[in-house]
DRENPA-3360 file (N, C-alpha, C; in nm, 2 decimals, always signed):
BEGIN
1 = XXXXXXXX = +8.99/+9.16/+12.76/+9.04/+9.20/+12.62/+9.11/+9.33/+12.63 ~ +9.22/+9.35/+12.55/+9.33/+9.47/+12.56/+9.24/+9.59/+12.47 ~ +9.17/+9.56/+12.43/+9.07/+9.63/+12.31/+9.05/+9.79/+12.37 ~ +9.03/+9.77/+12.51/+8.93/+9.91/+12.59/+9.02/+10.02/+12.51 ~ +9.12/+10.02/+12.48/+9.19/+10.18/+12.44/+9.15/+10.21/+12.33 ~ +9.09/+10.13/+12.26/+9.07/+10.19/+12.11/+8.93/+10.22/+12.09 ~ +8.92/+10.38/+12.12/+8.80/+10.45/+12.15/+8.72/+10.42/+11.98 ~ +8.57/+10.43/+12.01/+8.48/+10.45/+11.93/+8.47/+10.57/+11.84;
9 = XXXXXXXX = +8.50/+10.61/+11.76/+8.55/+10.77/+11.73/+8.45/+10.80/+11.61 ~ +8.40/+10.92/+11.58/+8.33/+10.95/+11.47/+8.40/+10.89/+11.32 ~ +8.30/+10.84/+11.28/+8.34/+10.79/+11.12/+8.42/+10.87/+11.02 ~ +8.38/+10.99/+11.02/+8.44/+11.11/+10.98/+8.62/+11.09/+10.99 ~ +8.66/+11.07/+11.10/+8.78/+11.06/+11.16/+8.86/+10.95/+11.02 ~ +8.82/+10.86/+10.98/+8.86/+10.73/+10.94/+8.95/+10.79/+10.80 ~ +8.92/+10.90/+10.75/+8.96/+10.94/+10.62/+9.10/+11.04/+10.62 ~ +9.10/+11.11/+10.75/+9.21/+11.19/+10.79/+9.33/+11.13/+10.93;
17 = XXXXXXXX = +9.28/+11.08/+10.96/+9.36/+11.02/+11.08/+9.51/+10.98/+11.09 ~ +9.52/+10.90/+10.95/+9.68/+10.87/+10.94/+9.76/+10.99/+10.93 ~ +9.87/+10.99/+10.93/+9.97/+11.11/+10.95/+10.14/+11.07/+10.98 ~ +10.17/+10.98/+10.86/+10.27/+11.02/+10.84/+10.33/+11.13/+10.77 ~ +10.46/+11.21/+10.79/+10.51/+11.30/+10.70/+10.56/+11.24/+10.56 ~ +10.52/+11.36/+10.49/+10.61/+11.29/+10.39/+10.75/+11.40/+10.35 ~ +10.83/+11.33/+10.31/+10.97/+11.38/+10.27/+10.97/+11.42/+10.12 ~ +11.08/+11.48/+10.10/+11.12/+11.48/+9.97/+11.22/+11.37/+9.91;
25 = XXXXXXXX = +11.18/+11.34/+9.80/+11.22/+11.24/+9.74/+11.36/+11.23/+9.69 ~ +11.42/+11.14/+9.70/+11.59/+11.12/+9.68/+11.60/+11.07/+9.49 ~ +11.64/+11.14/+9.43/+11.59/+11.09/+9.31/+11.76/+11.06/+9.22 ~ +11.79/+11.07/+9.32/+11.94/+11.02/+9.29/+12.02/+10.95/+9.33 ~ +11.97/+10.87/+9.41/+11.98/+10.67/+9.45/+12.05/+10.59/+9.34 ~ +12.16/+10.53/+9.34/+12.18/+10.40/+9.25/+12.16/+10.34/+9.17 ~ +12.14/+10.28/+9.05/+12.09/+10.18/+9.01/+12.10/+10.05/+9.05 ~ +12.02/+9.99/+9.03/+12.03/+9.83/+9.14/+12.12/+9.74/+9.02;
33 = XXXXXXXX = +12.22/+9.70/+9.09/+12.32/+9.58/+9.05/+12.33/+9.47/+9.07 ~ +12.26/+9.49/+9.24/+12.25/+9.31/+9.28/+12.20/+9.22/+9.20 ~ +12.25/+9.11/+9.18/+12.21/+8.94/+9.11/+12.07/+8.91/+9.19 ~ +12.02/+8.90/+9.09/+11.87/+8.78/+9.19/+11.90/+8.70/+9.24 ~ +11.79/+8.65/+9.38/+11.83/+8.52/+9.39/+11.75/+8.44/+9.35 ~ +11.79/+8.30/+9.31/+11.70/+8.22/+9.27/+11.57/+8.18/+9.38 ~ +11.47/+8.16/+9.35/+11.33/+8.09/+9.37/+11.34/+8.00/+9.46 ~ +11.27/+7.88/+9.53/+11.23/+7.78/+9.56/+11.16/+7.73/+9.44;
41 = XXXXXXXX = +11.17/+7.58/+9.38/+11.07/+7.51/+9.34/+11.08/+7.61/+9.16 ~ +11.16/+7.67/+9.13/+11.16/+7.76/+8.98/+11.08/+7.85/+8.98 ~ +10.99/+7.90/+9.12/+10.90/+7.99/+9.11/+10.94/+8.16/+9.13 ~ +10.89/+8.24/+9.23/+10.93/+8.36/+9.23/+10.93/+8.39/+9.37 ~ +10.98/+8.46/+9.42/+10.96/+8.47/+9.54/+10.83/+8.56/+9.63 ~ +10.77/+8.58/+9.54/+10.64/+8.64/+9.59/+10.52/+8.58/+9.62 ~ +10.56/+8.46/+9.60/+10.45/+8.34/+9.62/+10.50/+8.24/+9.76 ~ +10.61/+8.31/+9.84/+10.64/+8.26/+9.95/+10.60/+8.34/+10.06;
49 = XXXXXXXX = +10.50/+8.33/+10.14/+10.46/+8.40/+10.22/+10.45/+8.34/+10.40 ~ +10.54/+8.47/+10.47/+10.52/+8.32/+10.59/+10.46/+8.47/+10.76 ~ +10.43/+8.39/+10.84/+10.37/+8.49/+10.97/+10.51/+8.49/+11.03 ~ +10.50/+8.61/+11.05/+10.68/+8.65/+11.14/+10.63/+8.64/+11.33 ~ +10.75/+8.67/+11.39/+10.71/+8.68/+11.53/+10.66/+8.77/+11.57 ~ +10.66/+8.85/+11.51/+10.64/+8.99/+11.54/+10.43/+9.02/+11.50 ~ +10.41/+8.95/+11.41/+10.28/+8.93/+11.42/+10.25/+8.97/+11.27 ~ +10.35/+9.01/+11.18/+10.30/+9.07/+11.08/+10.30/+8.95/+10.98;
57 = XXXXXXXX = +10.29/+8.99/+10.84/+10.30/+8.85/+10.71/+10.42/+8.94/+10.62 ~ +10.49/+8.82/+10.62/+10.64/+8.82/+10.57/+10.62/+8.76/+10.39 ~ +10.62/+8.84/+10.28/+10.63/+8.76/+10.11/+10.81/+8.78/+10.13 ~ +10.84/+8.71/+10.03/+10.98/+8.70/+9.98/+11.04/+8.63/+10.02 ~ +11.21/+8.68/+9.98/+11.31/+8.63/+10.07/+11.35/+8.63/+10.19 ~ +11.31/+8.56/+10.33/+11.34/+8.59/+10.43/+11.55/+8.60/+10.49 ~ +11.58/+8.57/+10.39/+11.73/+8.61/+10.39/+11.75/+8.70/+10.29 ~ +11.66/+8.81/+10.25/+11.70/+8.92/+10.14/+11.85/+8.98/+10.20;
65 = XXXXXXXX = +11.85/+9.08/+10.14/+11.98/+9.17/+10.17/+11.90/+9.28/+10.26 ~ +11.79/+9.30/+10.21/+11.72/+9.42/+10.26/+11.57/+9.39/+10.27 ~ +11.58/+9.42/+10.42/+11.44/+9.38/+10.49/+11.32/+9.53/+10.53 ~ +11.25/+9.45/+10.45/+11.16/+9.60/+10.44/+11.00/+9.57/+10.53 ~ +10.97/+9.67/+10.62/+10.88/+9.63/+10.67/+10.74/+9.77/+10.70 ~ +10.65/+9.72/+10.67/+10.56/+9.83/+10.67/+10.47/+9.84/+10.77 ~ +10.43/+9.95/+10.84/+10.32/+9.92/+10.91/+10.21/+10.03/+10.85 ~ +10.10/+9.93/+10.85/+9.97/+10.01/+10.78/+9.84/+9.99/+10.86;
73 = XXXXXXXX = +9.78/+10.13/+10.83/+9.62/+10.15/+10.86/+9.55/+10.10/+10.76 ~ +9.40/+9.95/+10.77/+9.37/+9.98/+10.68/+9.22/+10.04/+10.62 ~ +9.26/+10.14/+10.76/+9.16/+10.26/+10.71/+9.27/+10.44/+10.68 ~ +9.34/+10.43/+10.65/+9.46/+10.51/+10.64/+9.42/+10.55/+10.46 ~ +9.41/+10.65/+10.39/+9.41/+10.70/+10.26/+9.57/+10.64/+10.17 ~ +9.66/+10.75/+10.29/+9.80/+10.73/+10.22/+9.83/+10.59/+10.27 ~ +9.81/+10.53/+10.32/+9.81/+10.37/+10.31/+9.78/+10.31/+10.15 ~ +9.67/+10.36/+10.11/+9.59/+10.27/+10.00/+9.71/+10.35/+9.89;
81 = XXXXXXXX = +9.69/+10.44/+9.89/+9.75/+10.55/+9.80/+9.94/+10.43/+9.79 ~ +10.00/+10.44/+9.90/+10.11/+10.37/+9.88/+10.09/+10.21/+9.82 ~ +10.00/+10.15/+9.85/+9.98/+10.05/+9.78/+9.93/+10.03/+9.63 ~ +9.83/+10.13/+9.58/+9.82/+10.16/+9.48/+9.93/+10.15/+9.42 ~ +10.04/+10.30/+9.44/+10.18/+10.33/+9.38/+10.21/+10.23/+9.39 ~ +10.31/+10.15/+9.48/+10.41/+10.08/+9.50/+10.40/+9.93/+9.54 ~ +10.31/+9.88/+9.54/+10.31/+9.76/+9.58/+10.35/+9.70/+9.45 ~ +10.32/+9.71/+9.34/+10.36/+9.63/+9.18/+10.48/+9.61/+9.17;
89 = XXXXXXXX = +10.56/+9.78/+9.18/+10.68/+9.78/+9.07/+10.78/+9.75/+9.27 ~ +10.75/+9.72/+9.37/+10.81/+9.64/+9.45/+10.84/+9.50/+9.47 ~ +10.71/+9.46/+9.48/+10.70/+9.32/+9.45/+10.78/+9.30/+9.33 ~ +10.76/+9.35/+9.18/+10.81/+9.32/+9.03/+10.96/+9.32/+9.06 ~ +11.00/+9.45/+9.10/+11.13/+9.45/+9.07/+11.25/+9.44/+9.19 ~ +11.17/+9.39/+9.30/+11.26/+9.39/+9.42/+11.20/+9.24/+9.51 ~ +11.09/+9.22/+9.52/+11.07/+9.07/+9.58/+11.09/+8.98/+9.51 ~ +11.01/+8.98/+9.41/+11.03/+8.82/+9.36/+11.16/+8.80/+9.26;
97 = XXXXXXXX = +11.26/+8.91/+9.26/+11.37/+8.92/+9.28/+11.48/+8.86/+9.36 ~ +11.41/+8.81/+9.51/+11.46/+8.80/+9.63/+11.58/+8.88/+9.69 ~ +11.56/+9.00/+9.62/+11.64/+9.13/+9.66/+11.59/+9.20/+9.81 ~ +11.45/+9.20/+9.83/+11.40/+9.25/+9.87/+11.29/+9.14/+9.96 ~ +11.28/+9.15/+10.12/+11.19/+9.13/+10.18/+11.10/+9.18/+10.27 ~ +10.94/+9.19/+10.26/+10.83/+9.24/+10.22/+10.75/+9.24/+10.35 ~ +10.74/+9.27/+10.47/+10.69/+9.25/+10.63/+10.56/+9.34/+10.65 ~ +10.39/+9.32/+10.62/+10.35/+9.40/+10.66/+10.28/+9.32/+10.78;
105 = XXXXXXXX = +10.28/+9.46/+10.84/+10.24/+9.47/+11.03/+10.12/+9.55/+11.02 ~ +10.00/+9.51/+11.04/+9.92/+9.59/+11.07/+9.90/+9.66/+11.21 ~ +9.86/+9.82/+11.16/+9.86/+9.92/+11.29/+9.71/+9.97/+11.30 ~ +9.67/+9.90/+11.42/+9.50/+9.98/+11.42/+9.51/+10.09/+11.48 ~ +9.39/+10.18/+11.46/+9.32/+10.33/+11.53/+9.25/+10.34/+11.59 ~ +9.14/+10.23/+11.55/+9.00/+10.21/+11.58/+8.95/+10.11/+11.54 ~ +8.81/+10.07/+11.62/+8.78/+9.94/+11.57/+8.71/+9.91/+11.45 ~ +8.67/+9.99/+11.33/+8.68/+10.00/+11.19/+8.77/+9.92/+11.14;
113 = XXXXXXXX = +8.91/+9.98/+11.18/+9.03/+9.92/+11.17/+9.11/+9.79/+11.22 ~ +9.03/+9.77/+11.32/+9.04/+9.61/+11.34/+8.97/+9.52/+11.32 ~ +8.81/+9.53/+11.27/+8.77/+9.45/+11.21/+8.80/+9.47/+11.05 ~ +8.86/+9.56/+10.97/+8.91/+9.53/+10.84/+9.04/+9.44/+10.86 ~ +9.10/+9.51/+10.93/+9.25/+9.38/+10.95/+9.22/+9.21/+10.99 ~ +9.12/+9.20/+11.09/+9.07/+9.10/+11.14/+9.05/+9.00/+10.97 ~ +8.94/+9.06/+10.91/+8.93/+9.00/+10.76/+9.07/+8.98/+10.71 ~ +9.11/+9.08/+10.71/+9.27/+9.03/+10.58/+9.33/+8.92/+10.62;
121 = XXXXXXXX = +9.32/+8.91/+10.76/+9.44/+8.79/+10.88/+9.36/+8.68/+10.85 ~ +9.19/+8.64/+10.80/+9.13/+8.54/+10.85/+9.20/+8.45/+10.77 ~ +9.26/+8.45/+10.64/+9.26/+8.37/+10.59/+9.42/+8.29/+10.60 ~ +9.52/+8.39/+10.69/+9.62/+8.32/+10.74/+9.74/+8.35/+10.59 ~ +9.86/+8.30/+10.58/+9.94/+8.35/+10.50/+9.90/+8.35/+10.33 ~ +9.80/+8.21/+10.34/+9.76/+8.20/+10.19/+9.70/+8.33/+10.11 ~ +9.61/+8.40/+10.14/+9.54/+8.51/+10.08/+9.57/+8.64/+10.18 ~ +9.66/+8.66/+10.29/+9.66/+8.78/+10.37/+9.67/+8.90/+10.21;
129 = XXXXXXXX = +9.79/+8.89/+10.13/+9.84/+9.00/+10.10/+9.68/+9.05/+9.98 ~ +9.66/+8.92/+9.90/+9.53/+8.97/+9.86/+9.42/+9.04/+9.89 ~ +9.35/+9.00/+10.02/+9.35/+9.04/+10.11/+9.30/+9.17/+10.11 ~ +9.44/+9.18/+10.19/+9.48/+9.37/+10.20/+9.48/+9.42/+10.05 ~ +9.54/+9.38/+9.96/+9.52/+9.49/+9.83/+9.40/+9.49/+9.80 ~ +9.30/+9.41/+9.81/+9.16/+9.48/+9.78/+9.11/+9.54/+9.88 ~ +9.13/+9.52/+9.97/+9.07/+9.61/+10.10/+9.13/+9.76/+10.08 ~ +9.23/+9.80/+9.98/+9.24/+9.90/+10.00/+9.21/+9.95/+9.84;
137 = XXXXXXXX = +9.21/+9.87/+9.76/+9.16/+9.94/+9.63/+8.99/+9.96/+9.64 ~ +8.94/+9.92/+9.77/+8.80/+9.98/+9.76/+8.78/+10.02/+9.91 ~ +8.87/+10.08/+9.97/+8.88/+10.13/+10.09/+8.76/+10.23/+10.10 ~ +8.73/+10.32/+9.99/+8.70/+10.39/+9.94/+8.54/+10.39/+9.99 ~ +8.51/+10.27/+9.93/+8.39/+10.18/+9.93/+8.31/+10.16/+10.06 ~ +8.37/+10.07/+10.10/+8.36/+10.03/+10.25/+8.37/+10.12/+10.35 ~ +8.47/+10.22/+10.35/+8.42/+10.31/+10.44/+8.36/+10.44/+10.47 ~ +8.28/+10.41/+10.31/+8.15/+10.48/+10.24/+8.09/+10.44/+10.34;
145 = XXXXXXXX = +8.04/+10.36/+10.35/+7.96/+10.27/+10.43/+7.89/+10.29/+10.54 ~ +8.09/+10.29/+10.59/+8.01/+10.34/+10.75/+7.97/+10.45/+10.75 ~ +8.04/+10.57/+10.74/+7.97/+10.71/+10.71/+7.86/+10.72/+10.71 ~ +7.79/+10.66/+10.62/+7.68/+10.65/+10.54/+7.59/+10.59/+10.68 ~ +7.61/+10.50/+10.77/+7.55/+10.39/+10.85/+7.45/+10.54/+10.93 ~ +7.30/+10.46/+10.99/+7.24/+10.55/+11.06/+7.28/+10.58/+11.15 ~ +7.29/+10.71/+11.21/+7.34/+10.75/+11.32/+7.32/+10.66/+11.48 ~ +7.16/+10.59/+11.47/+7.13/+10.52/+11.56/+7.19/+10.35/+11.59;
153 = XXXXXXXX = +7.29/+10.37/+11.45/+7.35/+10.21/+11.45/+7.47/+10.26/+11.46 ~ +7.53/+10.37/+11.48/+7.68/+10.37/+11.53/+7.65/+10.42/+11.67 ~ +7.58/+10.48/+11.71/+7.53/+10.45/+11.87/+7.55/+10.36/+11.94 ~ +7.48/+10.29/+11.89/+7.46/+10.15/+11.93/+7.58/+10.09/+11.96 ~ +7.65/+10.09/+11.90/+7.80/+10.03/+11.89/+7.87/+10.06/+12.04 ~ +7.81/+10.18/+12.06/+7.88/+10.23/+12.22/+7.86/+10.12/+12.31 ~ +7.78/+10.05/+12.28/+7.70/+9.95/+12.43/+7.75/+9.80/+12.40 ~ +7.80/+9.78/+12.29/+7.84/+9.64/+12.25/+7.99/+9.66/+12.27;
161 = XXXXXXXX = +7.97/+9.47/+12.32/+8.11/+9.38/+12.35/+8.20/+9.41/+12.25 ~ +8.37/+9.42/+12.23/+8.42/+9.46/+12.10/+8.41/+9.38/+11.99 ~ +8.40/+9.27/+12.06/+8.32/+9.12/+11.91/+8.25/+9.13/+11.85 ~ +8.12/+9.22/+11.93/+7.98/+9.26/+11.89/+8.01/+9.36/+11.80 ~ +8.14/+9.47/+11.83/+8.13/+9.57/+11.78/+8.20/+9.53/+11.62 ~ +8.33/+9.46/+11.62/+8.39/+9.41/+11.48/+8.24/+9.38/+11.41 ~ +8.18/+9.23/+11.41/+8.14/+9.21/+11.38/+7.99/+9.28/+11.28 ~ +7.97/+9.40/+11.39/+7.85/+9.47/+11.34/+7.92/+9.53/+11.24;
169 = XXXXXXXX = +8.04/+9.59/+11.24/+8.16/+9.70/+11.20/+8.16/+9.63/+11.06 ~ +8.18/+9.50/+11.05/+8.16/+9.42/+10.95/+8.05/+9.41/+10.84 ~ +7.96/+9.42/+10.93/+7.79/+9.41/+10.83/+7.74/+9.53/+10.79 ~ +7.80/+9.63/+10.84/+7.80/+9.77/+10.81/+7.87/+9.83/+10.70 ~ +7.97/+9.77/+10.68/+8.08/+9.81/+10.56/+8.08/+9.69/+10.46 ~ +8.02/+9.56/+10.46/+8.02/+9.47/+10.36/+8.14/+9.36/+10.37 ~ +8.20/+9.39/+10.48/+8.33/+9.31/+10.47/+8.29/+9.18/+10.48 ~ +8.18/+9.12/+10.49/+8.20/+8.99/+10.51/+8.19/+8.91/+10.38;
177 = XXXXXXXX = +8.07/+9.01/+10.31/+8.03/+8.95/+10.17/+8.17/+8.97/+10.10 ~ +8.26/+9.10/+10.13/+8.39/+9.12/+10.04/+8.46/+8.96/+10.08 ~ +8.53/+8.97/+10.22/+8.62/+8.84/+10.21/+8.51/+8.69/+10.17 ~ +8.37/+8.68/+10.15/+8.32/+8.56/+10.10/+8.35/+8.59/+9.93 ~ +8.31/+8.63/+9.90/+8.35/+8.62/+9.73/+8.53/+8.64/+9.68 ~ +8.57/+8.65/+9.82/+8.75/+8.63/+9.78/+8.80/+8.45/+9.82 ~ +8.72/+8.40/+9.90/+8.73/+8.27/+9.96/+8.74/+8.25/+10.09 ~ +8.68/+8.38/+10.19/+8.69/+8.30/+10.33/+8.52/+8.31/+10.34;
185 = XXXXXXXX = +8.47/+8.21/+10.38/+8.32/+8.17/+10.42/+8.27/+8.30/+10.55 ~ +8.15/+8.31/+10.52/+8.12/+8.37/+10.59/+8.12/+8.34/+10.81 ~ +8.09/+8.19/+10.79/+8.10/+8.14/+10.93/+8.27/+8.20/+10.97 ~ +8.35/+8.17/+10.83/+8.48/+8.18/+10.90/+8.52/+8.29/+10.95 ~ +8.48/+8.38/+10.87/+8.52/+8.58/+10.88/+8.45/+8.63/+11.01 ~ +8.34/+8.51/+11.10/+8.24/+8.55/+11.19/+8.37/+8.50/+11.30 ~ +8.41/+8.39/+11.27/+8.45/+8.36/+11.37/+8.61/+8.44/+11.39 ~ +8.67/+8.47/+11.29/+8.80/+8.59/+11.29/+8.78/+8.69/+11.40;
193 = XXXXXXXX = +8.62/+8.78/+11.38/+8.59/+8.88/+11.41/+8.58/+8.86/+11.57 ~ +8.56/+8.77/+11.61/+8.55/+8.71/+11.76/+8.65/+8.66/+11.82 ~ +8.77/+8.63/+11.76/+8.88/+8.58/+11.78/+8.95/+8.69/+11.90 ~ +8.94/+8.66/+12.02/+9.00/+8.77/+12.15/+9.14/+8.76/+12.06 ~ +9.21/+8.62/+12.07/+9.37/+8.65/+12.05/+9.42/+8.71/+11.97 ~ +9.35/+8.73/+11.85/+9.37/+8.78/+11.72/+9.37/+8.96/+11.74 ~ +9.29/+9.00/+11.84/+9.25/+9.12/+11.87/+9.35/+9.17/+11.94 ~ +9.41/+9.06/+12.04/+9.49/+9.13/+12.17/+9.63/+9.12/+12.10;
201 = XXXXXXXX = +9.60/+9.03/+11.97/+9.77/+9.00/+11.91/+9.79/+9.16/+11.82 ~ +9.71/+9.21/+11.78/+9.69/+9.35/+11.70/+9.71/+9.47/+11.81 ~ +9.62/+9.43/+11.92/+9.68/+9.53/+12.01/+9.84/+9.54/+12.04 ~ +9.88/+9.42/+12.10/+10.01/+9.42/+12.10/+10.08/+9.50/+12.01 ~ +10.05/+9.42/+11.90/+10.14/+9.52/+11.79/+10.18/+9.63/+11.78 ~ +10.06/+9.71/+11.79/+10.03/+9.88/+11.80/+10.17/+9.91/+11.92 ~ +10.12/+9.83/+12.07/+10.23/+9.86/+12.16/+10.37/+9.85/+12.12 ~ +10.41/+9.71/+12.05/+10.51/+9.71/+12.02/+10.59/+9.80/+11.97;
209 = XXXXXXXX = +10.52/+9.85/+11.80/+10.57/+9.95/+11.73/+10.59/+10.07/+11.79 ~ +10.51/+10.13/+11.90/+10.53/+10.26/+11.96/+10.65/+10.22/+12.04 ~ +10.67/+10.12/+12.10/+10.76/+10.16/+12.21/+10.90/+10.09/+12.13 ~ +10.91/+10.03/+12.05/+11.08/+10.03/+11.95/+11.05/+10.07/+11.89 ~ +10.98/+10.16/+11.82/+11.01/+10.23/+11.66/+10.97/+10.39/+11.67 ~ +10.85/+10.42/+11.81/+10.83/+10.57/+11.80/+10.77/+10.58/+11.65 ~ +10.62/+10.49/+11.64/+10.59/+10.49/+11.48/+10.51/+10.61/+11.50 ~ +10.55/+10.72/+11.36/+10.50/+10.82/+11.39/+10.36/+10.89/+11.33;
217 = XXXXXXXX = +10.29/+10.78/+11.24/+10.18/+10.77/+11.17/+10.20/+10.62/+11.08 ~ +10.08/+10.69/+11.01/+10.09/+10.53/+10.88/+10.09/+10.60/+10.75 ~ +10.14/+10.54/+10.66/+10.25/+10.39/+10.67/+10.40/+10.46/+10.72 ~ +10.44/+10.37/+10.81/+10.58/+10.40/+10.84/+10.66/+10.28/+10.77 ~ +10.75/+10.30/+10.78/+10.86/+10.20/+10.74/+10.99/+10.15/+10.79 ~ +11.06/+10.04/+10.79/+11.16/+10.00/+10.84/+11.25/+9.96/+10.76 ~ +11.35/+9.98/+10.75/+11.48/+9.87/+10.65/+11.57/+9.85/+10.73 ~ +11.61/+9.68/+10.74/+11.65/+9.63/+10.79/+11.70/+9.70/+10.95;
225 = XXXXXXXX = +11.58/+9.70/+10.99/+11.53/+9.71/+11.13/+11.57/+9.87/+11.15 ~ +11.56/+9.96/+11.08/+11.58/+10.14/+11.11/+11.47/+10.18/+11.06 ~ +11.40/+10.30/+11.13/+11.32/+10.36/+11.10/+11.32/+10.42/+10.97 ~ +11.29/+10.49/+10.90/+11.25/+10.53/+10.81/+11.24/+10.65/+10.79 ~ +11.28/+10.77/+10.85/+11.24/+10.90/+10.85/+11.20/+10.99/+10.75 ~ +11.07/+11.00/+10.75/+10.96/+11.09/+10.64/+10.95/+11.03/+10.50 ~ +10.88/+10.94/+10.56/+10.89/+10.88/+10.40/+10.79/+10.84/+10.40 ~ +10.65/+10.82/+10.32/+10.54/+10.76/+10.34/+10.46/+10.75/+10.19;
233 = XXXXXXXX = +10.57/+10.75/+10.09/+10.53/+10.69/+9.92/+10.62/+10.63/+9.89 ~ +10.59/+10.60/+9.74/+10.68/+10.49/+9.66/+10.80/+10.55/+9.60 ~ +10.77/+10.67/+9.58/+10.84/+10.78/+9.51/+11.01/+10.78/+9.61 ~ +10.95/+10.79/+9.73/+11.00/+10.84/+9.87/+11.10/+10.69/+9.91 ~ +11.01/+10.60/+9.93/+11.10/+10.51/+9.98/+11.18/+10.38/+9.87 ~ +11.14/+10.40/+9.75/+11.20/+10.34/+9.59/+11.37/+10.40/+9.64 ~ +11.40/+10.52/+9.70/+11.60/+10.55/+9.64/+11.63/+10.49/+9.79 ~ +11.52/+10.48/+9.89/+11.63/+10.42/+10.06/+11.65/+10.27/+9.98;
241 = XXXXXXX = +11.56/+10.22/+9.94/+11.58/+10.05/+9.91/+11.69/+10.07/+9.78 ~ +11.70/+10.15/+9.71/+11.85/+10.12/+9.65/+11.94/+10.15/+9.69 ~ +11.97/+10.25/+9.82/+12.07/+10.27/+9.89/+12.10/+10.15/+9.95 ~ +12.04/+10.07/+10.00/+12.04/+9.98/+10.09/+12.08/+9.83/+10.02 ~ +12.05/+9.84/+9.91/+12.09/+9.73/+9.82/+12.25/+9.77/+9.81 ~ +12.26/+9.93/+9.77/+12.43/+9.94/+9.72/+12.51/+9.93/+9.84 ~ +12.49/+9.94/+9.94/+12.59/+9.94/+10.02/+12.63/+9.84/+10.07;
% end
């Protein structure tokens, strides 16, 4: 398993780790002109959700004009923080729009962070993005938790298989009871957590992103395959997606 790099790190760590910059905000971007595009089926486009090759979950228009793609911790603060802001008035006024298409790529740190992603993935494109928005509207919560865990059960953790390690990582923070009262069963979120491919497909990722994009913390961002330079809110990356629409 590709897992060995992603050290066991004090709990403490989970709250400050991410580190993207952030910019100043462009507050004199365009107004958006583009035409919607129409739906599938008379619906919206935010209810189209599909797994890219790249490994991440794709909502929208996969022929938008402007392809947006995020990579997030989902033990990252300014992760939750960007989701809080900007996930609504994105989705509202630029996905289901089909102005706008929506790619998030999960980026782990640690394995906190891979068994929280492991949950969001278990349930495959139908509930991923759900998912993640509650994983991070009680981010808060859950990795209360670990913090909180006895010193002698994050020890422990040193001597366990990384399956062993998700999994406990799991019963420590509540994640299993969270994704069972959202609809994945608890057998299923056990068996997520154990999933090698699922693990090595997240590692990948992490490589990927480093070695074409030079990701320089979380959340970073992409439009239509360019990096994003210092941008890491809603405030921040709201005038590049209307640039990108006007031109």
């Amino acid at each position: 398993m590709k897992i060995s790099y992603l050290l066991l790190g004090s709990a403490a760590l989970l709250a400050t780790a991410c580190n993207a910059e952030k910019g100043a905000s462009n507050t004199a971007a365009p107004e958006v002109t583009a035409t919607p595009v129409a739906a599938p089926n008379n619906g919206d486009w935010s209810t189209v959700v599909t797994k890219t090759a790249e490994g991440g979950f794709l909502m929208g228009n996969p022929s938008a004009k402007v392809k947006l793609v995020e990579f997030g911790s989902m033990t990252c603060p300014h992760c939750a923080e960007f989701e809080e802001a900007g996930a609504k008035p994105l989705i509202d006024n630029y996905v289901k729009k089909g102005l706008v298409s929506y790619e998030f790529r999960n980026f782990v740190r640690d394995p906190f962070d891979v068994a929280a992603s492991l949950i969001a993935r278990c349930g495959g494109e139908a509930s991923f993005f759900g998912l993640t928005r509650g994983l991070y509207a009680e981010q808060r919560d859950w990795i209360g938790k670990i913090q909180a865990a006895d010193p002698a059960k994050m020890q422990a953790l040193q001597t366990m298989s990384p399956a062993q390690q998700f999994s406990t990582i799991a019963d420590m923070a509540g994640l299993k009871q969270f994704a069972a009262m959202r609809g994945v069963p608890r057998a299923k979120a056990d068996a997520c957590l154990a999933d090698e491919a699922a693990v090595n497909q997240l590692v990948q990722m992490n490589s990927d992103a480093g070695t074409n994009y030079n990701i320089p913390g979380t959340p970073a961002f992409l439009i239509n395959g360019t990096l994003v330079d210092q941008v890491a809110s809603w405030d921040q990356l709201e005038p590049k997606i209307k640039e990108a629409l006007a031109s």
